[in-house]
Backbone bond lengths (Angstrom), bond angles and torsions (degrees), N, CA, C in turn:
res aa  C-N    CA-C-N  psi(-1)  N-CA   C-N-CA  omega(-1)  CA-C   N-CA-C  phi
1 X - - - 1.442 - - 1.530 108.70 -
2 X 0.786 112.01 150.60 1.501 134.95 -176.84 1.824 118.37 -62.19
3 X 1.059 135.43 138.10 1.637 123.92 -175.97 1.316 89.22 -106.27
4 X 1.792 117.02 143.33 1.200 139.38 -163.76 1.725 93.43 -103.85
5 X 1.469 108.87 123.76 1.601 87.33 164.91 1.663 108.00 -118.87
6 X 0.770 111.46 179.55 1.557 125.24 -170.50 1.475 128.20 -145.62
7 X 1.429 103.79 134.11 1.511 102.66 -152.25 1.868 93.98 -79.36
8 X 1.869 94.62 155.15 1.785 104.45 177.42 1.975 93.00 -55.20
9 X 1.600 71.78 142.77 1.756 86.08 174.43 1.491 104.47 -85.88
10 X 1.435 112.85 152.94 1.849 115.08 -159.80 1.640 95.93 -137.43
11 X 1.453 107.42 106.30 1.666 83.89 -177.22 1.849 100.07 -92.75
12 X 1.135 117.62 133.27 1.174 130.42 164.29 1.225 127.87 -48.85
13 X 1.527 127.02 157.10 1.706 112.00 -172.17 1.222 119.50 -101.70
14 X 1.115 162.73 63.14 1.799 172.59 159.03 1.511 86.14 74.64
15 X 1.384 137.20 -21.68 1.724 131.17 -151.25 1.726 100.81 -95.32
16 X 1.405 98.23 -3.27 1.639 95.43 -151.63 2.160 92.56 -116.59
17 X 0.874 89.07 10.18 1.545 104.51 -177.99 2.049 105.52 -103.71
18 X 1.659 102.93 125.11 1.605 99.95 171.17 1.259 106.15 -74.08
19 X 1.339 111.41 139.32 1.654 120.53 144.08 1.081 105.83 -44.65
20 X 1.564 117.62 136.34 1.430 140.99 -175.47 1.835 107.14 -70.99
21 X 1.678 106.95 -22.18 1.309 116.48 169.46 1.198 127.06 -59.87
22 X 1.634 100.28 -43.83 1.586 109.98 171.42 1.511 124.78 -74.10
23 X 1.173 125.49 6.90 1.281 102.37 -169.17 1.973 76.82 -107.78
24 X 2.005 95.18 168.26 1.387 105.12 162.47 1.286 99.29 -132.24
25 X 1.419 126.74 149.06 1.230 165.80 -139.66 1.544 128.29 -135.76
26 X 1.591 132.73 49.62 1.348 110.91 41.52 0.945 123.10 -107.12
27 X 1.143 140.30 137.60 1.851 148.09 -176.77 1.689 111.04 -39.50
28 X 1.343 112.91 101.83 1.359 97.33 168.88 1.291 147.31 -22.08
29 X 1.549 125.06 163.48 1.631 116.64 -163.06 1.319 86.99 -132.41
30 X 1.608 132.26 -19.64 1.377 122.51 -156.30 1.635 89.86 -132.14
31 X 1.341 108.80 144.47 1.286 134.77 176.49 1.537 125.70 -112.43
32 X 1.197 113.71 146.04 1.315 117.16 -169.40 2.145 105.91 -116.53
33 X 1.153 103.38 -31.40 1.539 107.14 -165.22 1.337 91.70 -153.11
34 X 1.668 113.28 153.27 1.604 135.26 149.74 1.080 140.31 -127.01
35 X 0.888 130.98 142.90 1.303 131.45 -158.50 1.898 113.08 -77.56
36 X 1.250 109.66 130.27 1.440 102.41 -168.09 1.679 91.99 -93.08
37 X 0.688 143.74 -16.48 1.554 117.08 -153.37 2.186 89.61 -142.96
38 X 1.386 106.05 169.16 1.660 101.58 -171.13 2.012 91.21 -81.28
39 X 1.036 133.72 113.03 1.523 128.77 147.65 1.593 135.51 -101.39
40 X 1.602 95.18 168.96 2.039 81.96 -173.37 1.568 97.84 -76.68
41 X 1.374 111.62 -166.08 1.499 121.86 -172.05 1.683 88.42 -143.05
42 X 1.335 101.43 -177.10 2.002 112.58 171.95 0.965 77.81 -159.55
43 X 1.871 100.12 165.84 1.284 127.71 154.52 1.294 112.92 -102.81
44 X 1.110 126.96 -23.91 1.465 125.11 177.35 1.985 104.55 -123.89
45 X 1.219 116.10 -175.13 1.569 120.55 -141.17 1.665 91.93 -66.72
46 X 1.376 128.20 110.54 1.432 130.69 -162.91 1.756 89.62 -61.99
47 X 1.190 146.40 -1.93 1.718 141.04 153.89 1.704 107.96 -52.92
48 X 1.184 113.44 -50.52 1.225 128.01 -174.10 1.486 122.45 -90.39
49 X 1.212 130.55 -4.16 1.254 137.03 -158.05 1.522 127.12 -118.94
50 X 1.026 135.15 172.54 1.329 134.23 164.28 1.861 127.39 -99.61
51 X 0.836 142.06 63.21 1.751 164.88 -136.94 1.951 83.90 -17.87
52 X 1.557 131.52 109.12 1.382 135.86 178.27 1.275 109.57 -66.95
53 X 1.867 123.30 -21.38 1.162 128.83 -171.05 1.111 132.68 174.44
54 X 1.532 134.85 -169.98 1.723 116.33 175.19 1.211 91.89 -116.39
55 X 1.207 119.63 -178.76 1.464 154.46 178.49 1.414 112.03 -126.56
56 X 1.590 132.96 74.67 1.882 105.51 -166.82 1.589 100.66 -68.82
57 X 1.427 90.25 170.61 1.431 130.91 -176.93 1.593 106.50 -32.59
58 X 1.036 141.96 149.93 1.764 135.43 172.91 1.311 123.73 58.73
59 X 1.836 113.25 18.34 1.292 115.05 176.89 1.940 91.42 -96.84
60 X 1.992 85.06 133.01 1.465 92.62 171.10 1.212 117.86 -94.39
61 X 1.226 114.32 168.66 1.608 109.39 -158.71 1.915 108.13 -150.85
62 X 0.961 135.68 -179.20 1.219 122.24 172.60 1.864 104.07 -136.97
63 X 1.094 130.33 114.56 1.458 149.97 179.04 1.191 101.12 -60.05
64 X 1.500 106.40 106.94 1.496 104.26 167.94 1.597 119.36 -111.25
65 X 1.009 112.64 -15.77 1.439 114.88 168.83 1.968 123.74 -154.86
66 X 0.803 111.86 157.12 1.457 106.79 -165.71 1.933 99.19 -170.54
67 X 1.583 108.79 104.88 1.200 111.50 -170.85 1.810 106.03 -119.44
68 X 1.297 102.01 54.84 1.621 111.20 178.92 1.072 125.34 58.36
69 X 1.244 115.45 20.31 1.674 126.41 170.23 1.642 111.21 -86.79
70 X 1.315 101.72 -165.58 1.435 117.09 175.26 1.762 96.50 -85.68
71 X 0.897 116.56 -14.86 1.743 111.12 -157.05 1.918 102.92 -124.25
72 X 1.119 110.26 158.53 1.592 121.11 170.71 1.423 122.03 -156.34
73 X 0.990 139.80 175.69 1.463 137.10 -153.93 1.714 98.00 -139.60
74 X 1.624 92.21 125.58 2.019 103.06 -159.76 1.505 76.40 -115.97
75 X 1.503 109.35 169.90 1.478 126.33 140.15 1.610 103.82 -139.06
76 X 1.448 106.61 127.79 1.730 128.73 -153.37 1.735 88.16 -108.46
77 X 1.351 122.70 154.12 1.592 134.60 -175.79 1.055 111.34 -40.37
78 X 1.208 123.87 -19.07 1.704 108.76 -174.11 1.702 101.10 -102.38
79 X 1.293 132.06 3.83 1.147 107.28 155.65 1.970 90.60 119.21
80 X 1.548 113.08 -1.86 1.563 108.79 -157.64 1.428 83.80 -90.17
81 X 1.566 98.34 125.95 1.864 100.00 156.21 1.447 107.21 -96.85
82 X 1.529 102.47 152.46 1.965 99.54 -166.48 1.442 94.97 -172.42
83 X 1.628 104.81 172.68 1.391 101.22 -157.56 1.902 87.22 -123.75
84 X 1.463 125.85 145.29 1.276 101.89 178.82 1.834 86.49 -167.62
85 X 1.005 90.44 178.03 2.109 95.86 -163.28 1.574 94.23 -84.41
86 X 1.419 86.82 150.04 1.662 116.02 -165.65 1.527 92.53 -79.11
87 X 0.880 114.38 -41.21 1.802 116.60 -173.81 1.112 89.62 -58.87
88 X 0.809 160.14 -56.76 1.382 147.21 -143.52 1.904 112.42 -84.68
89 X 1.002 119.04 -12.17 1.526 127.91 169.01 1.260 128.09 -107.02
90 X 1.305 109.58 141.02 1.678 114.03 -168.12 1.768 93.06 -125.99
91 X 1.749 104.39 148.87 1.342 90.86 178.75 1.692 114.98 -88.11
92 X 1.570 119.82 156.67 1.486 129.90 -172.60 1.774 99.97 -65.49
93 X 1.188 109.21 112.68 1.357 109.36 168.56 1.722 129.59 -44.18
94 X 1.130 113.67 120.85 1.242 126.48 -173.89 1.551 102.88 108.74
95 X 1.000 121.78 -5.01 1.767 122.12 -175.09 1.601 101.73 -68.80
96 X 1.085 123.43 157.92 1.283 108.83 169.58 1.667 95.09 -153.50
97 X 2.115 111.40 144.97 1.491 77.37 179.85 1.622 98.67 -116.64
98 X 1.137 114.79 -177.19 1.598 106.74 -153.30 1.574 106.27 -92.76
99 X 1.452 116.19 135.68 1.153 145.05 -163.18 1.390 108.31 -54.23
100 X 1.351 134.28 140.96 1.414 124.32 166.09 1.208 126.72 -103.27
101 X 1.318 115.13 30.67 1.497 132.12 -173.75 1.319 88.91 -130.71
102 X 1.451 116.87 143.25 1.617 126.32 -158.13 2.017 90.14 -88.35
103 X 1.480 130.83 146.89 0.931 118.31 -167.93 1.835 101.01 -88.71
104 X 1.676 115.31 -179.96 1.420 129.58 -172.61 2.091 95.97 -54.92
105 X 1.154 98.09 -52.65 1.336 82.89 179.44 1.593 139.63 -54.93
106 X 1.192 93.29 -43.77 1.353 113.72 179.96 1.413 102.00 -68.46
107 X 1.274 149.61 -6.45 1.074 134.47 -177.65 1.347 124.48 -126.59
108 X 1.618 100.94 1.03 1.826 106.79 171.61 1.676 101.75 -90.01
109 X 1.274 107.84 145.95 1.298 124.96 -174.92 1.709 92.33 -105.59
């Protein structure tokens, strides 16, 4: 029979753990924007914070809020909600977001 080996156990440091706040449950399937270039992320207001991590380059993400700052709040496939610079995302072609003018149909009687 075969000898099993096993990797050194590594305990991690409390910093390397998500807030249970950030994650969403179930992790999106559909995307709205991606990120062109690798940037950091936060969990709390990236003004106040220390950068929790990167995001590389071509991770899609879905834009959930964006209030005219430098910064906006994504949630990326695995479910991480996070706050990370708007410059840094382009929207996924073919996305479209929905119009606030009622369309031709909807408005002929």
């Amino acid at each position: 029979m075969a000898r099993i080996l096993r990797p050194k156990v590594v305990i991690l440091p409390d910093e390397a753990a998500v807030p249970p706040d950030r994650l969403v449950t179930p992790a999106p399937t559909r995307f709205t924007h991606r990120l062109v270039r690798t940037q950091a992320f936060y969990f709390d207001r990236a003004e106040d914070a220390a950068p929790a991590g990167r995001l590389p380059s071509g991770t899609e993400v879905v834009l959930l809020s964006h209030e005219g700052g430098r910064f906006c709040r994504v949630v990326d496939g695995r479910g991480l909600h996070v706050e990370t610079a708007c410059a840094g995302l382009e929207p996924i072609a073919g996305d479209r977001a929905p119009s606030r003018r009622p369309s031709r149909r909807a408005s002929r009687r």
